[in-house]
N, C-alpha and C positions, 0 to 999 in steps of 0.2 A: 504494500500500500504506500503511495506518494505520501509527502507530506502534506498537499494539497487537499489530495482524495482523504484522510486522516481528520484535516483541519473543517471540509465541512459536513463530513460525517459526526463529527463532535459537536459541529456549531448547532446541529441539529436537537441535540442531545442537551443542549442549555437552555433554560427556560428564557424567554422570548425577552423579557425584561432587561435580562444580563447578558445579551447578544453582542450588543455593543462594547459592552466592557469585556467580553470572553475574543473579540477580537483584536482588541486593543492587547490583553494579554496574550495573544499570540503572537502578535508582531514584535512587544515589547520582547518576548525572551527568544526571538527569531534575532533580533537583534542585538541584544547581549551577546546572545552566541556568539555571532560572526564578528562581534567587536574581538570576544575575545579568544578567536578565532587569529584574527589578523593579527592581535597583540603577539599570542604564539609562535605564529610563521614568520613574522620580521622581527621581533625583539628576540627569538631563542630562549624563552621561557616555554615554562611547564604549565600547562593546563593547571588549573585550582577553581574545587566547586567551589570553598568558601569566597573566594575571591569573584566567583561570577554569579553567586547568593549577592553578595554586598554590593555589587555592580546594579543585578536588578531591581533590587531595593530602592537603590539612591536614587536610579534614572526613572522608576517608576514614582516617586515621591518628585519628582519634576515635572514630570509627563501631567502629572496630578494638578498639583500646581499652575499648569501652564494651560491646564483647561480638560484634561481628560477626565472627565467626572465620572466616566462608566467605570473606571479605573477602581473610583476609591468606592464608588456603590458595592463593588467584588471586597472591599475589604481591605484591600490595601494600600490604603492613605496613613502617610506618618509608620511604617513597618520600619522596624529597625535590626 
C-alpha cells in the first residue's frame, strides 16, 4: 500500500470533524520526516526518534500558532 493509498484510507476512518486536522497531521510528520531526512544525508548524523519527537512538537506548536487550528482541536496545542 502507497502512502497515499494509506493516507486516504485513514482519512476515511476519522470522524469528519477532525479531517482537517488529521490532514494537517499528516503533512506535518511527512514533513518532519524529510527534514530530518535531509538533516541525515548532508550533515552525516544518525537518525534520532527523540530528536524528530521534539522537532514535531515545536513545529506543530507553530503551525498552531500560525493558524492551524484543526491542529490543536487533535490535541496538540502547547505539547511538550
Amino acid at each position: 500500500m502507497s502512502f497515499v493509498d494509506w493516507w486516504k484510507r485513514s482519512w476515511k476512518e476519522v470522524p469528519k470533524q477532525h479531517r482537517k486536522g488529521f490532514n494537517s497531521l499528516v503533512i506535518l510528520g511527512a514533513w518532519i520526516l524529510w527534514k530530518l531526512r535531509n538533516y541525515c544525508m548532508f550533515d552525516e548524523s544518525a537518525p534520532n526518534v527523540q530528536t524528530a519527537l521534539q522537532a514535531f512538537k515545536d513545529e506543530a506548536n507553530l503551525w498552531i500558532v500560525g493558524g492551524a487550528k484543526a491542529l490543536g482541536v487533535l490535541g496538540l496545542g502547547r505539547v511538550t
